[in-house]
C-alpha positions, 0 to 999 in steps of 0.5 A: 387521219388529219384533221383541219382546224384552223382558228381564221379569228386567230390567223386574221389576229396574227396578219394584222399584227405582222402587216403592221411590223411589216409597215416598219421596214418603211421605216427601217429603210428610212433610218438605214438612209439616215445613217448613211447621210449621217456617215457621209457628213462625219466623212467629208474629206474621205472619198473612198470610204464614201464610194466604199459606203455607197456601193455597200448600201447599194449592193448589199443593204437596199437588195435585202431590205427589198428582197426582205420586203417583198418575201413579207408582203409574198407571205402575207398576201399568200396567207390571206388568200389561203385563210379566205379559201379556207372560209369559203370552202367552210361556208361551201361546205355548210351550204351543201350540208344544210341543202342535204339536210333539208331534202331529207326524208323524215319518216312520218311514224317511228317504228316500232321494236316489239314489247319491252320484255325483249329488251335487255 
């Protein structure tokens, strides 16, 4: 039979970590934007490769940062909802265990077995 052990301090470590490289494709973006600036201004007098460029950022690059952009966030969000229901079923759980528990009759004399003779 399975067992489930999930570490939530250690997936709640690995969220942060990749929401915080998840914050970089802002950036990433941002450089792509400036290498093509950059391109275009080296390219003043070619408007062809210019055109060529531009719908090549705007076909190719942007559509997969994006696409690379909302299938992290997808993650990351689908992620965190399953850590807090796993932490909510955990605490469910020990509720349900501790009422249990607590209704339980507890017998007021120990019974008794018969002389140690018998014992073995």
């Amino acid at each position: 039979m399975a067992t489930w052990d999930i570490h939530t301090a250690d997936v709640e470590r690995v969220l942060r970590n990749a929401g915080t490289s998840a914050q970089d494709y802002v950036t990433d973006e941002k450089r792509v934007n400036d290498a093509f600036a950059e391109l275009a201004a080296a390219l003043p007098g070619s408007p062809h490769v210019l055109k060529c460029l531009g719908d090549f950022a705007e076909d190719v690059v942007y559509p997969h940062l994006k696409t690379i952009l909302a299938d992290t966030t997808s993650a990351l969000e689908g992620t965190t909802a399953a850590l807090i229901a796993y932490q909510e079923g955990d605490r469910k759980m020990a509720q349900q265990g501790r009422a249990t528990a607590a209704g339980a009759s507890f017998p007021t004399d120990l019974p008794r077995s018969g002389p140690l003779s018998h014992v073995r």
